[in-house]
N, C-alpha and C positions, 0 to 999 in steps of 0.2 A: 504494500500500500504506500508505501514512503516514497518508494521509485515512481509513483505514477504520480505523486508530489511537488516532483522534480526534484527531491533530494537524495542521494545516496547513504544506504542502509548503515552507521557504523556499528559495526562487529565490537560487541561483549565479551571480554576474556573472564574466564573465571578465575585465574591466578595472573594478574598484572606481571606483563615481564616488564623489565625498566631497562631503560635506554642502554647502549653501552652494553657490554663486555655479560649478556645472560646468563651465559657459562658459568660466568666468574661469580656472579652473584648468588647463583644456586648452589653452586659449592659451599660457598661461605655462611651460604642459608642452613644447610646442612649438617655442616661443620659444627654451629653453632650450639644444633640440637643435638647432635649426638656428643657436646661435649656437656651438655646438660643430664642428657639420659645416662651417659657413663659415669659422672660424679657420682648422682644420683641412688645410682645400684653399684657403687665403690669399684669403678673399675677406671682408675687413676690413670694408669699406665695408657689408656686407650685417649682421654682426656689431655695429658701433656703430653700425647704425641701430636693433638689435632693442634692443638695452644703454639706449640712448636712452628707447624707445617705457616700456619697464619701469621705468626710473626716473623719468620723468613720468606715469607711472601710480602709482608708488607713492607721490610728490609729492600726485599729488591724490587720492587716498586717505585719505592724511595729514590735509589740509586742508581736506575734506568733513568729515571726523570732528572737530577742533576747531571748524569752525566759520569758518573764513575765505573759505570758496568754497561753495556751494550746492550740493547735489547737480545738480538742475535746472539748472542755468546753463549755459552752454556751454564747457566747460574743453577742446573740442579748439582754441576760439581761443585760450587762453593757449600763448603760448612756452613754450619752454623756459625761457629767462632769465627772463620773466616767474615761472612758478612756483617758482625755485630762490630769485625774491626775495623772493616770497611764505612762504616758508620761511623764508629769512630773517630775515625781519619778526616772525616766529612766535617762532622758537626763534632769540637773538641771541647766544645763548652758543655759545661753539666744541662741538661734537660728537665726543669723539675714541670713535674707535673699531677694533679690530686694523686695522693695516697705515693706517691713515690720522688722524692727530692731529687734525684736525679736517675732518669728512665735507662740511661745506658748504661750506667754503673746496675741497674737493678734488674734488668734483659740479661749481661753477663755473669750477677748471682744465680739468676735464676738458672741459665745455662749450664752452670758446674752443678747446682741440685737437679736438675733435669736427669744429668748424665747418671748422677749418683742411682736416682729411682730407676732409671730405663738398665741399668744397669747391673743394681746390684741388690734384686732376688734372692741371686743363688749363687752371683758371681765374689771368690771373697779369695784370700790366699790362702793356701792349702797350709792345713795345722792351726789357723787363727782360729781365732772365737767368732762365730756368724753372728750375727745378727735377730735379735729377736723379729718373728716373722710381725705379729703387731705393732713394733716401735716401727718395724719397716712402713707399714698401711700408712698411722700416722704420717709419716715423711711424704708417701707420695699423696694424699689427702691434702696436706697442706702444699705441696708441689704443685697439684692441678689448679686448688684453689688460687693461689699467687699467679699460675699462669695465665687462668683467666682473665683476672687485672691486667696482668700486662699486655695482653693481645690484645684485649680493647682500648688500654694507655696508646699501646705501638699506634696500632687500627688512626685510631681519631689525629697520635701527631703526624703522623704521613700523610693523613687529609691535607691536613692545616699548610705542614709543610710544605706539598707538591703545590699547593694553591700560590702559597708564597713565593717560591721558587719559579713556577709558570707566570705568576705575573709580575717579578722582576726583571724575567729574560722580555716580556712584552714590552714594560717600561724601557728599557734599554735598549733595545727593537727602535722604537718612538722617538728617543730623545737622538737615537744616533740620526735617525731619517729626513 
């Protein structure tokens, strides 16, 4: 009835894809919740690896867009530690931001307790004393939750950041012209 109107019909999505990069966004959709449902039923280790994946993503996101890493290159061989240094390098000044006085000094903590949990289960030197299996839970319990914050500390300053970054190079773009 609309076409005989002279208007053409617009199409109703049931889940809004949004602009840009859909892929990208549905992963992170994802991501999101199963780092929710993994806290949730104590499966930590599942949690700071998604927390992980997200914050070296947003890492080289970061650094695609200044300009220190290639888009082209192969940024899944960069470590972790690798890009946290790379960042580093980048922005040497402390970062503070809610619930963490400086984000790169607290990305890098959290990296050495990361490794700690992903790690060491069952991993220990042979003849030591292990580890209690609970104080272990603990650890990574508090690991996932920390990482949380951070992925969404990292998340929002790389918004912030790549804004400011893109519209300095504009400006500069402008004033040379």
């Amino acid at each position: 009835m609309n076409r005989a109107r002279g208007g053409a019909r617009k199409l109703v999505q049931a889940v809004p894809v949004p602009a840009g990069n859909a892929n990208k966004y549905f992963s992170y959709s994802e991501a999101w919740v199963r780092i929710k449902k993994a806290r949730g039923s104590g499966f930590y280790l599942e949690a700071v690896t998604l927390e992980e994946s997200i914050i070296a993503d947003r890492l080289v996101s970061f650094l695609v867009c200044i300009g220190e890493i290639q888009a082209e290159s192969r940024v899944e061989k960069c470590s972790f530690g690798q890009l946290i240094q790379l960042w580093t390098k980048r922005v040497p000044q402390s970062i503070p931001v809610r619930y963490f006085p400086d984000l790169r000094f607290a990305v890098e903590e959290w990296r050495k307790h990361r490794n700690q949990v992903v790690h060491g289960m069952v991993k220990s030197v042979p003849g030591a004393q292990h580890c209690d299996v609970l104080d272990f839970l603990k650890e990574a319990e508090f690991v996932a939750f920390q990482g949380e914050a951070l992925a969404r500390a990292v998340s929002d300053w790389v918004r912030k950041a790549k804004k400011e970054s893109i519209k300095a190079r504009q400006d500069s773009v402008a004033a040379s012209a």
